[in-house]
C-alpha positions as CSV (number, residue, x, y, z in Angstrom):
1,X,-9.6,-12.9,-4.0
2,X,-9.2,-11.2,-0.9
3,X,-12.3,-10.4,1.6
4,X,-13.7,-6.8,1.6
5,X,-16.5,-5.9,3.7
6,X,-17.1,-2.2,4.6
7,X,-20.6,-2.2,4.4
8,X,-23.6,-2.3,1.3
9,X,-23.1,-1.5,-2.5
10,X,-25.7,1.6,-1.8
11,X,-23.7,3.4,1.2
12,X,-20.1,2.5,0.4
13,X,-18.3,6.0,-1.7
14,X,-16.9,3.2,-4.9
15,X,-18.6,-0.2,-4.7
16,X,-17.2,-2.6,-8.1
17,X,-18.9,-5.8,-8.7
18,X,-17.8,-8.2,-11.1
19,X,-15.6,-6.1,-13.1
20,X,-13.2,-6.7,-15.7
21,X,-11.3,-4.7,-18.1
22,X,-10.0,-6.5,-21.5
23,X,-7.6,-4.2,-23.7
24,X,-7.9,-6.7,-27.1
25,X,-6.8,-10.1,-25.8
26,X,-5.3,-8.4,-22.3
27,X,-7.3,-8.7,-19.7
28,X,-5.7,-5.5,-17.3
29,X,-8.6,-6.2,-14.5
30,X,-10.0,-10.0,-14.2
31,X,-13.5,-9.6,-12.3
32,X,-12.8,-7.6,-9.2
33,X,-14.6,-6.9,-6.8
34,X,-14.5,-3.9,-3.9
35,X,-15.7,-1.5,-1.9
36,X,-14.6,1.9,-0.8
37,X,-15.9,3.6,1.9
38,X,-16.6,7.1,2.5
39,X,-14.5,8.7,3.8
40,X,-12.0,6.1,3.7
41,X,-8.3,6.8,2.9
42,X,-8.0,3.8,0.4
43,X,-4.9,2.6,-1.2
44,X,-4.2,0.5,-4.1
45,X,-0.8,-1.2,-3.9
46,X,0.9,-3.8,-6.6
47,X,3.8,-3.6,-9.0
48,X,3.7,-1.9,-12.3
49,X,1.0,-3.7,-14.6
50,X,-0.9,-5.5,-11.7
51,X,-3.7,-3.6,-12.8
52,X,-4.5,-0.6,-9.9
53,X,-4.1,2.0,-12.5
54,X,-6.6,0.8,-14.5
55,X,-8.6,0.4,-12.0
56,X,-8.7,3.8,-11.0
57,X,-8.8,5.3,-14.3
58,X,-12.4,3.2,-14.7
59,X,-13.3,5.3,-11.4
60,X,-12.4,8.4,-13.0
61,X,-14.1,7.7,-16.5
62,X,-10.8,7.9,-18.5
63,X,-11.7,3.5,-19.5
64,X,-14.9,2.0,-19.5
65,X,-15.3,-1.5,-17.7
66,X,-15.6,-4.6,-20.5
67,X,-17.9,-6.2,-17.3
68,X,-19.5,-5.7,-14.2
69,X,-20.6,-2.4,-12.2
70,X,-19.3,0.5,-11.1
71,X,-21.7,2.4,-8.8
72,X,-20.2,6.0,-6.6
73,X,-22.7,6.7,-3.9
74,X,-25.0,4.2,-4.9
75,X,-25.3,5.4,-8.5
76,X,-23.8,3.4,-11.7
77,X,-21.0,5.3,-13.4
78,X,-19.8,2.6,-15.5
79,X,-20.6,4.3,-18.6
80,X,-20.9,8.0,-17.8
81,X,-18.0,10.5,-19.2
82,X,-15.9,11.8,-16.4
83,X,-17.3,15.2,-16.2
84,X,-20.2,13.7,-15.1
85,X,-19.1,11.6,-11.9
86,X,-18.7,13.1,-8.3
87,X,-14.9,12.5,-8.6
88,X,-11.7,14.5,-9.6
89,X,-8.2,13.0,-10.5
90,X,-4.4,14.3,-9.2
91,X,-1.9,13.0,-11.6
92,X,1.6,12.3,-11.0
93,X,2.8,15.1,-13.7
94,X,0.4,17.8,-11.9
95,X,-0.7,19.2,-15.1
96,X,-1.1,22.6,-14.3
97,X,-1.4,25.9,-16.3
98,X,1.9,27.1,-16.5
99,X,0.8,30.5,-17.7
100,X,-1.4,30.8,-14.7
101,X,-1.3,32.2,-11.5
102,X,-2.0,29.8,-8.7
103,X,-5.3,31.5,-7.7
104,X,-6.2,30.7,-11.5
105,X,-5.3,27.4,-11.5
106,X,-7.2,27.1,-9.1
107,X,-10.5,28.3,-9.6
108,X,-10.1,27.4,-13.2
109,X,-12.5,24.0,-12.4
110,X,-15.0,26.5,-11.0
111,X,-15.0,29.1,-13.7
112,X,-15.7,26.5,-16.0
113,X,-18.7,25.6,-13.7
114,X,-20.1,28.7,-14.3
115,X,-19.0,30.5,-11.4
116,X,-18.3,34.2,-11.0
117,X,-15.1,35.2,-11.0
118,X,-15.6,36.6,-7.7
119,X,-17.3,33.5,-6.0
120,X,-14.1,31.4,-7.6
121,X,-11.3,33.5,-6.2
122,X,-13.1,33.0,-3.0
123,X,-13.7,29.5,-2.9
124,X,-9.7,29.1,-4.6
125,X,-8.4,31.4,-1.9
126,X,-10.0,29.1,0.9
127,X,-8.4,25.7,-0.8
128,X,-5.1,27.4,-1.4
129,X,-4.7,28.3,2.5
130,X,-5.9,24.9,3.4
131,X,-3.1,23.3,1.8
132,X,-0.7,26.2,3.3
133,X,0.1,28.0,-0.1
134,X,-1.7,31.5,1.3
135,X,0.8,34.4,0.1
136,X,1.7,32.5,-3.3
137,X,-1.6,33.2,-4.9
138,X,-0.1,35.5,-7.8
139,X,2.9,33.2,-8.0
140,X,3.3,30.8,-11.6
141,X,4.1,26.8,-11.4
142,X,7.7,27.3,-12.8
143,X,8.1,29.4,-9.3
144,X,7.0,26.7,-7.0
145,X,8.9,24.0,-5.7
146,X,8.0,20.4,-7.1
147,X,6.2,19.9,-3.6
148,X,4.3,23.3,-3.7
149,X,3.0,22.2,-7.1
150,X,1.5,19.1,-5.8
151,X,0.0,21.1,-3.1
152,X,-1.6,23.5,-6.0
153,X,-3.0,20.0,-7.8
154,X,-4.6,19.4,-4.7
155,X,-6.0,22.4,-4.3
156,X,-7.7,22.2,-8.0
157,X,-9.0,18.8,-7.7
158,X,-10.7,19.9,-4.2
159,X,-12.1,23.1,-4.8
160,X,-14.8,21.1,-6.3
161,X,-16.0,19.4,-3.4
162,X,-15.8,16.1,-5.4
163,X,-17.5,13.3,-3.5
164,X,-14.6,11.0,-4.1
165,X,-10.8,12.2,-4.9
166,X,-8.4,9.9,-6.9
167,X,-4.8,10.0,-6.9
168,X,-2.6,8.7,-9.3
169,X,0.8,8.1,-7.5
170,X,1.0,11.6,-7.1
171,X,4.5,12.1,-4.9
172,X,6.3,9.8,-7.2
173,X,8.3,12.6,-8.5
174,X,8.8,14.0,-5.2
175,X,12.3,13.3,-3.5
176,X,12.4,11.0,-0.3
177,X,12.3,13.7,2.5
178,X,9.5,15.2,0.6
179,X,7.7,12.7,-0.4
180,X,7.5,12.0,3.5
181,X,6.7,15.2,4.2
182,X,3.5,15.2,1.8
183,X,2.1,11.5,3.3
184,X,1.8,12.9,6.6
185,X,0.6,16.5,5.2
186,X,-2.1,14.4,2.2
187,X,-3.5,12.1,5.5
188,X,-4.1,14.9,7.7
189,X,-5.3,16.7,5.0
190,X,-7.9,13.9,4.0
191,X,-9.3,13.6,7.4
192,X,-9.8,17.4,7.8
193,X,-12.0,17.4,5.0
194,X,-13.5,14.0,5.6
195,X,-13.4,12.9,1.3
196,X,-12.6,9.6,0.1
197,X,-9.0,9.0,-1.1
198,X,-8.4,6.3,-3.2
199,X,-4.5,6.4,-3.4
200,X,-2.5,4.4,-6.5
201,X,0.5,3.6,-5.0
202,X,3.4,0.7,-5.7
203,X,5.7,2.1,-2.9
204,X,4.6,0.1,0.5
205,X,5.6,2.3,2.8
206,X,3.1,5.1,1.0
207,X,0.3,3.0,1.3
208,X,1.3,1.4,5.0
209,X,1.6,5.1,6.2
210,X,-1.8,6.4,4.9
211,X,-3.8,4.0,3.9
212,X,-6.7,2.7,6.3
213,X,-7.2,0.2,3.7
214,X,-5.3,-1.4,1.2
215,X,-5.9,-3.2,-2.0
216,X,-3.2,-5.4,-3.2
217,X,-3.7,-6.5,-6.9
218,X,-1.4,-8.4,-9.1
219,X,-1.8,-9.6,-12.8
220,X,-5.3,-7.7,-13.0
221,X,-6.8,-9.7,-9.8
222,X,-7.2,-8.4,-6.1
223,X,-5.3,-10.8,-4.0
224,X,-6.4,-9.0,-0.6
225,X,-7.8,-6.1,1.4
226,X,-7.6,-5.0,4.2
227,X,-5.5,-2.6,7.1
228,X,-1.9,-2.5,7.1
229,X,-1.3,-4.5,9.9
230,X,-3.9,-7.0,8.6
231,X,-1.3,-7.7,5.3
232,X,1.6,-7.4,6.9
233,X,1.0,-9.8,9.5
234,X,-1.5,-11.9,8.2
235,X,-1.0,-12.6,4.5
236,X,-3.2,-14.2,2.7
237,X,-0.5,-16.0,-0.2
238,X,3.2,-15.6,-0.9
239,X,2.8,-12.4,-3.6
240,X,1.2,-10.6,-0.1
241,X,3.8,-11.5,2.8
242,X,6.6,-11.1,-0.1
243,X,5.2,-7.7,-1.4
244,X,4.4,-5.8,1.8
245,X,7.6,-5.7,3.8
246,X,10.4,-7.6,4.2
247,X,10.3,-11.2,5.1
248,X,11.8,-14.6,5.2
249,X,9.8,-17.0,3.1
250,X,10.4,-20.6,4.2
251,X,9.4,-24.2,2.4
252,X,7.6,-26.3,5.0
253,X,5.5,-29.0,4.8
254,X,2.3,-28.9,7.3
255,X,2.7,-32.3,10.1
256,X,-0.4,-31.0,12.3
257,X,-2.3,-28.1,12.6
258,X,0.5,-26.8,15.5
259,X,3.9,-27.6,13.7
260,X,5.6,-27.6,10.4
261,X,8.4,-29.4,9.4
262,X,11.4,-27.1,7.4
263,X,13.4,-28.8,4.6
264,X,15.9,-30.3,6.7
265,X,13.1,-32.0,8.7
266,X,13.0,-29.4,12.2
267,X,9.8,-29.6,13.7
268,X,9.1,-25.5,14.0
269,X,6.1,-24.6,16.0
270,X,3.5,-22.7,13.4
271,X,-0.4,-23.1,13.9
272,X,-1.8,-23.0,9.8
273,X,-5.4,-24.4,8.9
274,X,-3.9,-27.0,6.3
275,X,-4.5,-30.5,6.3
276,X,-1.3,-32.8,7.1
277,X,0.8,-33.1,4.1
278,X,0.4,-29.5,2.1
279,X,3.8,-27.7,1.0
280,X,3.6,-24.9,2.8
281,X,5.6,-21.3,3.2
282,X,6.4,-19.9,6.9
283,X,6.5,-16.0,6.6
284,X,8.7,-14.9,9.5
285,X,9.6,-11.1,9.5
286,X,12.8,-10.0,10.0
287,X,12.1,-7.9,12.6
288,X,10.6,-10.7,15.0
289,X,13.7,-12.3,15.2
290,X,16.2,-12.5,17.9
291,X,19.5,-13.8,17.9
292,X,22.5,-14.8,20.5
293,X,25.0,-17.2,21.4
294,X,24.2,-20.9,20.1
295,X,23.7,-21.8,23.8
296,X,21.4,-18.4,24.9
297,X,18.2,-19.5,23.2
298,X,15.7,-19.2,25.8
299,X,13.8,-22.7,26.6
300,X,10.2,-21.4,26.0
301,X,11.5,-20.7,22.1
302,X,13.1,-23.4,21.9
303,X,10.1,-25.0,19.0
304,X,11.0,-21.7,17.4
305,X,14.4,-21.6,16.8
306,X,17.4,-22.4,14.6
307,X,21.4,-22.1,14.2
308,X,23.5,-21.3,12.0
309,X,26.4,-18.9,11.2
310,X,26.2,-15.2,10.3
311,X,27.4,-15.0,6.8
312,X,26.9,-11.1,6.5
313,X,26.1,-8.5,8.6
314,X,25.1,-4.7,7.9
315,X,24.9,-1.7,9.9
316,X,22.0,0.8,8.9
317,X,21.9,3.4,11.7
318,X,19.2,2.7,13.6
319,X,19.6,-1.1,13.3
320,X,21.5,-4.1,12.0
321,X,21.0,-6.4,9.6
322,X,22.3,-10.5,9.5
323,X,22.3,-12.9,7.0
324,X,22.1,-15.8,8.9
325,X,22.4,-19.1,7.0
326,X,20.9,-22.7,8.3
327,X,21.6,-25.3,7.1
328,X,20.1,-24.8,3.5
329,X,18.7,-21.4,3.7
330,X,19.8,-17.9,4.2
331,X,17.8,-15.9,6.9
332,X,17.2,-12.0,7.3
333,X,17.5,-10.9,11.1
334,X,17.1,-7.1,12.0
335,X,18.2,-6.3,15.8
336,X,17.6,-2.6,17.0
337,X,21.1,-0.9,17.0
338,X,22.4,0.3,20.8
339,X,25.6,1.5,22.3
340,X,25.6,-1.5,24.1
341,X,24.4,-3.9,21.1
342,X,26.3,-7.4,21.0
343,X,27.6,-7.3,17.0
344,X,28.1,-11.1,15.7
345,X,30.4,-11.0,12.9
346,X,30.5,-13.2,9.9
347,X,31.8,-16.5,10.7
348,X,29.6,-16.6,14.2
349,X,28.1,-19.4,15.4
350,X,24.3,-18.4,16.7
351,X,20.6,-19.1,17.8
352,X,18.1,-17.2,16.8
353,X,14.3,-17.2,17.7
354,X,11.1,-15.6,17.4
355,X,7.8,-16.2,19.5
356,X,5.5,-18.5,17.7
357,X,2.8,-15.8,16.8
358,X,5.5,-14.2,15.0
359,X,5.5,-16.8,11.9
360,X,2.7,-17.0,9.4
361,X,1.9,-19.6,7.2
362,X,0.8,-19.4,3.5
363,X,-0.1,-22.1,0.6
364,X,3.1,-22.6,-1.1
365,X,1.5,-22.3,-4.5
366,X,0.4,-19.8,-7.2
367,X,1.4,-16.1,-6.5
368,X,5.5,-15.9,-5.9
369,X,6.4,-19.7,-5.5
């Protein structure tokens, strides 16, 4: 279970101790525990059944935790209804009024607060500038744009002044440029006001661009949290460094706390914690690679460095992308893309290398081996 320290139960905006969530003989959430800070723009990351929805629906009120406690603020939740937690919930399909005006949509939450009429529009009015809607007050759902409609969601579940906002991949049906848009538009949005997010997410890049903390969960348990650089550069197990990025995941077996040796028996420089002996895996992003001539690898990388021959390579714009293959592996390399860029074609004889805080060993067992 991955570390997570932001602080005590009693000042942290979610704290969950100990809790699990069983549907019959499923268990969706196997004894988590986490905690949220206010005003934290948290992220929960993991594939499709790992659990984060769940999670967040317990927050919200919509399931009840089979174990452990769930405290907001300091108070335990774990069994209240959702009307009666400090939160609100934006959904993916925006449920709005479609026979309301935005203004109505809204205030609606207000109204049904007892507001007046008056005080609601008010309060609506404010939110609907703030998420830079002001002029389509009158204006129905079915005339909005998909990303104007989110922005209206946003405005509903905020004109409440809840003490903690969840969001329940809430861009997913947004296109790409959009989408992009709205992570930029949801961060600034979220520090303006100074509320907790807590963001489902299983797109990386969502969570990596927003997120000042990220959960990542798979089958029910929370493997780690903590920044983005945190989990992409420092993994804690192969699920992690496979999950958050791209990378090249290598089978090594640990010879001293400095070096690993690969399958074909090259010494690689890679400082890991693991006792002599332990099947390992070398993370080693694509990114951090550099490649060349057979002959150009530089002599300070040479404990870091293999050849082989380029068996693919792909241009993407902005960069380019070689599969390298050595010996008994295929490696990723991505090089920055320049008018002046050497391109090795397939067939190529090369070196490549990385600097040796570039690699990142992880226990070559359980999650993803």
């Amino acid at each position: 279970m991955g570390e997570d320290t932001v602080g005590t139960a009693a000042d942290a905006a979610v704290a969950i101790q100990g809790v699990t969530k069983r549907f019959g003989d499923v268990v969706a959430v196997d004894n988590i525990d986490l905690e949220i800070a206010d005003g934290e723009f948290f992220a929960m990351l993991g594939p499709s059944g790992c659990g984060k929805t769940t999670t967040l629906r317990m927050i919200a009120g919509l399931e009840f935790p089979t174990e452990g406690s769930l405290k907001i603020f300091g108070d335990e939740v774990g069994t209240l209804p959702p009307n009666k937690r400090p939160v609100n919930t934006v959904f993916q399909n925006y449920a709005l009024f479609p026979h309301m005006s935005v203004l109505d949509n809204v205030a609606f939450g207000l109204k049904m607060q007892g507001a007046s009429k008056k005080d609601a529009a008010s309060a609506a009015s404010e939110m609907i500038s703030l998420v830079q809607l002001g002029g389509m007050e009158k204006r129905k759902p079915s005339q909005l744009s998909g990303g104007q409609q989110q922005r209206v969601a946003l405005a509903r579940a905020l004109v409440n002044k809840p003490k903690v906002l969840l969001l329940d991949e809430p861009l997913g049906a947004l296109d790409l440029k959009l989408r992009q848009e709205m992570q930029t538009e949801l961060k600034s949005l979220q520090r303006e006001l100074g509320v907790s997010f807590v963001f489902v997410t299983h797109d990386q890049e969502e969570a990596l661009t927003m997120s000042d903390r990220i959960a990542v969960m798979h089958d029910g348990e929370l493997l780690q949290v903590g920044t983005a650089e945190e989990l992409y550069d420092r993994p804690v197990n192969r699920f992690v460094a496979d999950f958050i990025g791209q990378t090249n995941l290598v089978d090594a077996t640990v010879v001293d706390d400095d070096v690993i040796a690969l399958g074909n028996g090259t010494k690689i420089m890679a400082p890991n914690p693991y006792p002599a002996g332990t099947k390992v895996s070398m993370s080693l992003r694509p990114e951090s690679i550099s490649i060349g001539g057979p002959d150009d690898i530089p002599d300070e990388f040479e404990q870091t460095s293999l050849r082989g021959e380029v068996t693919n390579v792909t241009y993407l714009g902005h960069s380019h992308v070689y599969t390298v293959a050595v010996d008994w592996m295929p490696l990723e390399v991505r090089t920055n893309a320049t008018p002046t860029s050497v391109v090795y074609e397939p067939g190529s004889q090369v070196g490549i290398w990385w600097d040796r805080r570039s690699d990142w060993v992880v226990p070559d067992e359980g999650y993803g081996s």
